[in-house]
ROVO-811534 format. One record per residue: residue in one letter; x, y, z of N, C-alpha, C, O in turn. Coordinates in steps of 0.05 Angstrom, whole numbers, plus 5000, padded with zeros to 4 digits. Layout:
BEGIN
AXYZXYZXYZXYZ
...
//
This chain:
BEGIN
X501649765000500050005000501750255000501150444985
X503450265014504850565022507050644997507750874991
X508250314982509550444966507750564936509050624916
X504750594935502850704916503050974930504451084912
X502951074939501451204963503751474958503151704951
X506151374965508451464971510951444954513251464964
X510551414936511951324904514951434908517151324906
X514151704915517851894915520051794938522451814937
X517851624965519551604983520651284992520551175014
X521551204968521550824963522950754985522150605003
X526150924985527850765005527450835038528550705056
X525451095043524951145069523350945069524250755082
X521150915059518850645066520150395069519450265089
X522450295048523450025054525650045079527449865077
X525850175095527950265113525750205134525850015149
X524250345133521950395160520250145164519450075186
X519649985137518149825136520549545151519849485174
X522149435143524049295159524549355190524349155203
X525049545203524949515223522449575231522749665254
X519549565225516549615242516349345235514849235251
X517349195217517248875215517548765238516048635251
X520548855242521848735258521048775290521648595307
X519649055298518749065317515348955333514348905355
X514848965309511148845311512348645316511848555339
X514148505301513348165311514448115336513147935348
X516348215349518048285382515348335397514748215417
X513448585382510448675398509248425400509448285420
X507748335379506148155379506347845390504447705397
X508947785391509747475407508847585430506647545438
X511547805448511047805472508047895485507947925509
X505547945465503448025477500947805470498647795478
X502647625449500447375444501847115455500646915449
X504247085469504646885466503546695488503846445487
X502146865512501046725524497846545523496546385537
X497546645501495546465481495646245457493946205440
X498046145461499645925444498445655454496945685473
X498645515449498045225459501245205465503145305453
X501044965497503144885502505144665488504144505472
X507144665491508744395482507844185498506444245518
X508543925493508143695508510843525507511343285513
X512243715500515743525498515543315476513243265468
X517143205467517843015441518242805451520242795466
X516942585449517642465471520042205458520642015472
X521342235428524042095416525742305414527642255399
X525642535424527542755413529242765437528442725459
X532342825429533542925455533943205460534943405448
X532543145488531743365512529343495504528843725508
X527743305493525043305474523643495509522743715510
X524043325530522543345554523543705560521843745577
X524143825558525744115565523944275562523344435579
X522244255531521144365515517744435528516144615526
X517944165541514844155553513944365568515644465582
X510644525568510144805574510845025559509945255561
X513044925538513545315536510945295506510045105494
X510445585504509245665484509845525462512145475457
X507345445443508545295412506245345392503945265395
X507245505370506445535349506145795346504045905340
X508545925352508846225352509146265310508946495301
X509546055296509846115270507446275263507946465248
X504846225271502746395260503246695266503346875249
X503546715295504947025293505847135281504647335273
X509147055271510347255255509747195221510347375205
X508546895211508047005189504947105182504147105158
X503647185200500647285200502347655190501947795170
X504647725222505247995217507147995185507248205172
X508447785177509847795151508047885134508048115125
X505847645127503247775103502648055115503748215099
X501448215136500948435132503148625129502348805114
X505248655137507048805123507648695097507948915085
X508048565085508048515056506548705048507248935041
X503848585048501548765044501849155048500649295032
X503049245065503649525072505449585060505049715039
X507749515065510749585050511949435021513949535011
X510749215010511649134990509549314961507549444963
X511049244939509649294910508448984907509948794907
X505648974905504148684897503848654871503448834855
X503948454866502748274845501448074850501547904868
X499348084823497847784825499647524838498747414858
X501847444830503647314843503447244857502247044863
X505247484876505447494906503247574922503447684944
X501447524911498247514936498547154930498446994949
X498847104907498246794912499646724933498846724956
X502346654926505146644940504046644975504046484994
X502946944972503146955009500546885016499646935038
X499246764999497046615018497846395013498746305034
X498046254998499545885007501645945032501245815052
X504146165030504746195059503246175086503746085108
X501346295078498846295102497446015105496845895126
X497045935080495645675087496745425103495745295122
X499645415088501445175092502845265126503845085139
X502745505136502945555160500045445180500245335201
X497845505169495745495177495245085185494344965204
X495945035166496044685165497344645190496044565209
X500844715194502144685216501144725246501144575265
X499645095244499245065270497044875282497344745302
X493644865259492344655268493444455277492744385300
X495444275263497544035273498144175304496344105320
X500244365317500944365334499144465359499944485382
X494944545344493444535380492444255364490044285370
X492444065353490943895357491843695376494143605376
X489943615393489743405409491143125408492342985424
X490543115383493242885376494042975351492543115337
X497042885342498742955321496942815301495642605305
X497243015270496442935247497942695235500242645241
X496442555217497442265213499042435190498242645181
X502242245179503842385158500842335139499542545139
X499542115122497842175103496542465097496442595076
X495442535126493742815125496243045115496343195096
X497843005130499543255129500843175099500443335081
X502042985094502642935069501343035050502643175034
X497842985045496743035022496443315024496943405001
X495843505040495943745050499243845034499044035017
X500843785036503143925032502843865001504044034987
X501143614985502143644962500243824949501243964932
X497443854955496344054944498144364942498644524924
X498444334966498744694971502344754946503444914932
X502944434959506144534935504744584905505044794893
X503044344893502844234872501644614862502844694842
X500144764871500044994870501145244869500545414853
X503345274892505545384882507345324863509145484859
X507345024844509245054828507545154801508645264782
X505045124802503445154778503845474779504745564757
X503445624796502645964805506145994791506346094768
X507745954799510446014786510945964762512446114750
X509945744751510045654721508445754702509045764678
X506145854712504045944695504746284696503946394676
X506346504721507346664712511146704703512346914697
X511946504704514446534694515546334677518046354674
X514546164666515045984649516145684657515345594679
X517145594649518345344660521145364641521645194624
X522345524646525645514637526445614657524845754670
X529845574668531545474687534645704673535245764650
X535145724683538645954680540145734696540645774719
X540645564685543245364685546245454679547645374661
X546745674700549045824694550545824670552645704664
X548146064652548646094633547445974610547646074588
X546545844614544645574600542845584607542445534631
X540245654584536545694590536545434585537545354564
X535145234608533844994597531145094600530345224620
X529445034575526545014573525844754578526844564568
X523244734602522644404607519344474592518144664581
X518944234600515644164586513944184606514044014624
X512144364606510644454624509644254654509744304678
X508343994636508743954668511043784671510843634691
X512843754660515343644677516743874693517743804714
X516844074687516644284700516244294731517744254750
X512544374727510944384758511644104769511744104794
X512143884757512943614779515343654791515643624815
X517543734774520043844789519644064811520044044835
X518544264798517944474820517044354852517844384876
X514344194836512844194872514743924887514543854911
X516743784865518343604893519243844906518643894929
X520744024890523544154908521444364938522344404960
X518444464927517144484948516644384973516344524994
X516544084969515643844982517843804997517543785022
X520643774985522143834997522843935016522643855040
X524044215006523544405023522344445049523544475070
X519444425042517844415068518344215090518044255114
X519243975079519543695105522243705111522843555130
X524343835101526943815112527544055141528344035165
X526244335119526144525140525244445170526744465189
X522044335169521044245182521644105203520944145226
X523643845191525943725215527043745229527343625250
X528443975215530544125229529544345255530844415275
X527144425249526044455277526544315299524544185306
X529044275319529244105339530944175364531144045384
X532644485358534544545377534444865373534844965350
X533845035397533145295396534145405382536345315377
X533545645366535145805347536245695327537545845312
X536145345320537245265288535845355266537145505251
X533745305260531345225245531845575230532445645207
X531045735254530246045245533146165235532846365221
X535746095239538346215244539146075214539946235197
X538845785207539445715186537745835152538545845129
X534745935167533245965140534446285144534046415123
X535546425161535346645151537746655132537346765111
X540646525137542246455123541346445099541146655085
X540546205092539746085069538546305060539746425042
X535846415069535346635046536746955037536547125019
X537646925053540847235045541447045030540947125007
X542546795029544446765006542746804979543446964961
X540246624979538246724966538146934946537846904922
X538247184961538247474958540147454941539747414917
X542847504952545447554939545447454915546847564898
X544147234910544947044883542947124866543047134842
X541147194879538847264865539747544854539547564829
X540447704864541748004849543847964835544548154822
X545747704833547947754821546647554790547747564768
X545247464794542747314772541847524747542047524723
X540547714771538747854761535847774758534547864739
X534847624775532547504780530847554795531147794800
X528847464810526747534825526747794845526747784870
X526748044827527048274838524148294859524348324884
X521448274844519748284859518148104890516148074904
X520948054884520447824918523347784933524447614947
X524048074920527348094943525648204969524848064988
X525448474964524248624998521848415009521748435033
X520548285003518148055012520447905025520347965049
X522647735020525547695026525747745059525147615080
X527048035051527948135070525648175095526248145119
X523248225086520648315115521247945121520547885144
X521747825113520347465120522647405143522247275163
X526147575134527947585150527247625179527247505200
X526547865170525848095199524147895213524847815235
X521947815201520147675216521247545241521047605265
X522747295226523447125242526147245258526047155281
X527747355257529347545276527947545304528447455326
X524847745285524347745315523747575334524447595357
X522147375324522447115337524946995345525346895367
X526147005331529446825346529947105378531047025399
X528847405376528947505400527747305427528547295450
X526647225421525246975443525646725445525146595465
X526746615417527846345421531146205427532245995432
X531746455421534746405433534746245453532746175465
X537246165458537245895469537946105510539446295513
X536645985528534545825526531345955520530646135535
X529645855500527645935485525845985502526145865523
X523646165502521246325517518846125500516846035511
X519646065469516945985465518645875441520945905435
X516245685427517645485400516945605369517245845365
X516445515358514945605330512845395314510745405301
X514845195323512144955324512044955295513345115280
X510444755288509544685254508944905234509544915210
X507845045247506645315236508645525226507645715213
X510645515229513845695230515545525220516845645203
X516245245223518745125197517545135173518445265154
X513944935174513444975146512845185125512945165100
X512045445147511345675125514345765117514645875095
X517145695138520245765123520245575110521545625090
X519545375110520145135073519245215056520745225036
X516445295055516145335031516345635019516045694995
X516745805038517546115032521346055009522446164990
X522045775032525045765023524945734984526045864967
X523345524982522645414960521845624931522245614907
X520445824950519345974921520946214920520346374902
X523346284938525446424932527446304909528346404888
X527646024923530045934904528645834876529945754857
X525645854875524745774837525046174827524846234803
X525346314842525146574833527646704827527846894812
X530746544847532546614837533146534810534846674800
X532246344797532746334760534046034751533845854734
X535346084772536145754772535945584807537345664825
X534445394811532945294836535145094840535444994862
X536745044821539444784838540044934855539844824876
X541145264859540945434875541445304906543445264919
X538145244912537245144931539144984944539444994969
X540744814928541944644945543944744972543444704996
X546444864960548244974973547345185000548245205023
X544445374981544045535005542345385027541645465049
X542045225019540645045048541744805054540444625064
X544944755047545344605048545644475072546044235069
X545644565098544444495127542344325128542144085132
X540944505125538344415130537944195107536144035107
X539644215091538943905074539243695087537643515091
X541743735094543143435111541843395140541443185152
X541443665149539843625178537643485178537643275191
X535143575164531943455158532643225134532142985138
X533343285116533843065097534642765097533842595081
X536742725123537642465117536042285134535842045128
X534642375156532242265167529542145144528541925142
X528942385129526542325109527942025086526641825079
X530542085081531741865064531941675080530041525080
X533541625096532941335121530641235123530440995120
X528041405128526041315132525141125106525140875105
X524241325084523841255057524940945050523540745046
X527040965050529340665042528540455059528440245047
X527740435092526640325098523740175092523539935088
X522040305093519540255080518440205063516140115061
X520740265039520540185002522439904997522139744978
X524639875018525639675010526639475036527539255032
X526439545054525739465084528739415095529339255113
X530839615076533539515083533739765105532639985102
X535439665130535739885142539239975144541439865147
X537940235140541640415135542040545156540540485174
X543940755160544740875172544040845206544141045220
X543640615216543540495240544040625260542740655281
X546740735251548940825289548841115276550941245278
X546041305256547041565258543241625264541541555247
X542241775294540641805300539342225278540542435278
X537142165267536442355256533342485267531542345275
X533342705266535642875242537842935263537842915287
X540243035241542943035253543843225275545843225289
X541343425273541943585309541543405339541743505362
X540743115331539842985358541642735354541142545367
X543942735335545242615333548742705352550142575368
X549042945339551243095349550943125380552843075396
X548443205386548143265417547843075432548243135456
X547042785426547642545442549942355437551042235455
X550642355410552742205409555542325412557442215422
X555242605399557642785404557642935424559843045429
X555042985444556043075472556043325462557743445476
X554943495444553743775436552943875449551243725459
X552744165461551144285474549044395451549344325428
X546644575457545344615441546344825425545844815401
X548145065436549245305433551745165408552245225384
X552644985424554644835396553344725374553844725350
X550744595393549644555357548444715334547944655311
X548244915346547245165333549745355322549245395298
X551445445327554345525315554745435312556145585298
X555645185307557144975285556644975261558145005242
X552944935266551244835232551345095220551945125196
X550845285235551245585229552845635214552445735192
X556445525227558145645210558945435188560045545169
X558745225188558545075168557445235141558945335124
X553545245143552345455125553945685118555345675098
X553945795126556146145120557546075104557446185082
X559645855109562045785101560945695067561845835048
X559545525063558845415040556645655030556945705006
X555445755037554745995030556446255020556046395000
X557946265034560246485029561946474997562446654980
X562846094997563346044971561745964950562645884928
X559845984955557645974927557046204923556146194900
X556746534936556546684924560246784902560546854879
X562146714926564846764903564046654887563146814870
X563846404878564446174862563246304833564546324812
X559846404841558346534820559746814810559746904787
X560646924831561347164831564547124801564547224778
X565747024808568146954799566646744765567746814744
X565246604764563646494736562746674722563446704699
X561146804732559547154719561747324708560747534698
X564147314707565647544705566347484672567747634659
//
């Protein structure tokens, strides 16, 4: 709204609008969060029991305050109204999951995630085509081979993030990573200009939240907060131009949520069991088998990300030239 409104004054609005981001959502936790449903502890997770009582499903919060600042401080498009209501929805799915009385069966939540992906890949394909910037190389795919690629790397996305929900301050500290890198690649691309500052407010968001979840956490984020960062992660990286992208900048959170979903999978499709002596996902592996504190497991994976982040923007930086 304000950048119509206010046309001459772009970079005061995107200035002002990032930090009222950042402070509504600091307002709004600490004045809703005593209306959260509680945790009940995890009861296979380690130090699952810690968790029990505090506030959970603070994700509706900050991305309820993300969509309306979008809405105030961003330039819209048809797009990105879609975009941020599947954000809303696929958050919306989570938090029902985290007051319901008993946990959703994976089927429910499963078929739920594939609609809402199978949608966002169509909403991206149907306004930007189904060709790919393969550094330097347009591959054109066939429409729906396309949206099937798209809505895995959604699907993706969403259940790895999601995993990785397990040790205070990872989950929110890794996606903000991941989407700066996002950013960066995305400007040195030249690609999804109209969902950089949407970007940046989704940052702020969760900032403010990590103000309360820092370790040790005041409140959780619950289902409602990894999944709306999976799939926010997802339609950054089909907007940076080329979505292999994705890999490197989340490459944490790949291996963190990921090698659990593959263990599982391989089990059940072929009943062989792997990875035996490595407990997933890999933040509940490090902290019992390696004697991790949580603070270590959180700066570690941290600087790991950076690190491989850091050289995938040189790497592009140094290819582009």
């Amino acid at each position: 709204m304000f950048p119509y409104l206010f046309a001459d004054n772009l970079p005061l609005i995107a200035f002002a609008g990032i930090l009222i981001t950042f402070a509504l959502t600091c307002i709004m936790i600490s004045l809703c969060a005593d209306y959260l449903p509680k945790d009940q502890g995890r009861a296979f997770a380690v130090e699952g029991k810690k968790s029990a009582g505090k506030p959970r499903g603070a994700g509706i919060i900050f991305v309820l305050v993300f969509a309306v600042c979008v809405l105030l401080f961003s330039r819209l498009s048809r797009e990105i109204c879609i975009y941020l209501m599947l954000v809303v929805v696929e958050m919306l799915t989570g938090f029902f999951d985290d007051t319901a009385e008993k946990p959703w069966g994976e089927w429910k939540k499963g078929l739920l995630d594939l609609v809402i992906s199978l949608a966002c890949a169509f909403t991206y394909w149907y306004f930007n085509g189904g060709a790919i910037d393969f550094f330097g190389t347009v591959i054109v795919f066939h429409p729906v081979l396309f949206i099937v690629l798209a809505m895995i790397l959604v699907l993706v996305s969403i259940n790895v993030t999601n995993c990785s929900d397990g040790v205070d301050g990872l989950s929110g500290t890794l996606t903000i990573i991941t989407l700066a890198t996002l950013y960066i690649l995305s400007k040195m691309l030249g690609y999804g200009e109209d969902l950089a500052f949407p970007n940046l407010l989704f940052m702020a968001c969760i900032l403010g939240y990590l103000w309360y979840n820092a370790t040790p956490s005041r409140l959780l984020m619950g289902d409602a907060g990894s999944r709306a960062m999976g799939i926010f992660i997802a339609i950054i990286a089909l907007k940076c131009g080329n979505p292999f992208l994705y890999i490197p900048a989340a490459f944490v959170l790949i291996m963190d949520g990921g090698l659990g979903l593959i263990k599982v999978t391989i089990i059940r499709v072929t009943k062989i069991h792997i990875m035996k002596n490595i407990l997933t996902p890999l933040h509940d592996h490090v902290r019992k088998k390696k004697d991790w504190s949580n603070t270590h497991t959180v700066f570690r994976f941290v600087i790991i990300q950076i690190v491989i982040s850091v050289a995938t923007v040189y790497g592009l930086q140094l290819f582009l030239k």
